[in-house]
C-alpha positions as a printed Julia matrix, in Angstrom:
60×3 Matrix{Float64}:
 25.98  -14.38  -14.34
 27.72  -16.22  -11.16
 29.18  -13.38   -8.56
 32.94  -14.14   -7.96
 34.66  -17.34   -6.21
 36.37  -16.42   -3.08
 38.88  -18.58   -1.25
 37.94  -17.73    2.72
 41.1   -17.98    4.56
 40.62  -19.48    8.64
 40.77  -16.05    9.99
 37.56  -14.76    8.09
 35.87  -17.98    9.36
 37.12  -17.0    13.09
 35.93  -13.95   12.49
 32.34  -14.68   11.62
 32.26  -17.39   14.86
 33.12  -15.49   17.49
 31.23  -11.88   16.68
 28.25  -11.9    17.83
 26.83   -9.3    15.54
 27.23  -11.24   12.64
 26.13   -8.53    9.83
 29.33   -6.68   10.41
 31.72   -9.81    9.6
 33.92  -10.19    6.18
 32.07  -13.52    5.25
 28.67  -11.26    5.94
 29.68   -8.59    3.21
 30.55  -11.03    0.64
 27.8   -13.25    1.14
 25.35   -9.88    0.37
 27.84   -9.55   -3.04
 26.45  -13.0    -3.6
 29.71  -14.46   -3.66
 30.67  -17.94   -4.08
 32.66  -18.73   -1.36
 34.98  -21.77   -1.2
 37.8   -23.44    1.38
 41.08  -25.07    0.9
 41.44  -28.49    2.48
 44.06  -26.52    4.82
 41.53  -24.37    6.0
 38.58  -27.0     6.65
 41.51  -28.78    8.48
 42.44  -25.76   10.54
 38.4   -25.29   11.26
 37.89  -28.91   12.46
 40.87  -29.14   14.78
 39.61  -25.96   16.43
 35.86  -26.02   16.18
 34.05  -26.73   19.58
 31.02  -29.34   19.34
 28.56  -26.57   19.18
 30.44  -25.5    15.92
 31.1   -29.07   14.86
 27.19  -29.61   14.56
 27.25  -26.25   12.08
 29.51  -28.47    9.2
 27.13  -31.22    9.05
């Protein structure tokens, strides 16, 4: 069976980004619950418009 489909809000994306330990982020812990996770076109929106180059390469 498929783990749960999460809708990851901007601010759990931010989150992951700019930590530099990583295994201690939101998107981290649901990723080890093998979770599906998902974005709304508001949120990929919100990601682009603030995403440096370096990050822009990542969503290729």
């Amino acid at each position: 069976m498929a783990g749960p489909v999460v809708l990851a809000d901007t601010s759990a994306l931010i989150e992951y980004f700019r930590k530099k330990d990583k295994s201690r982020t939101l998107l981290r812990k649901l990723a080890l619950e093998h979770c599906s996770l998902k974005l709304s076109v508001i949120t990929e929106f919100e990601v682009f418009v603030g995403a440096t180059e370096e990050q822009l390469g990542y969503w290729d």
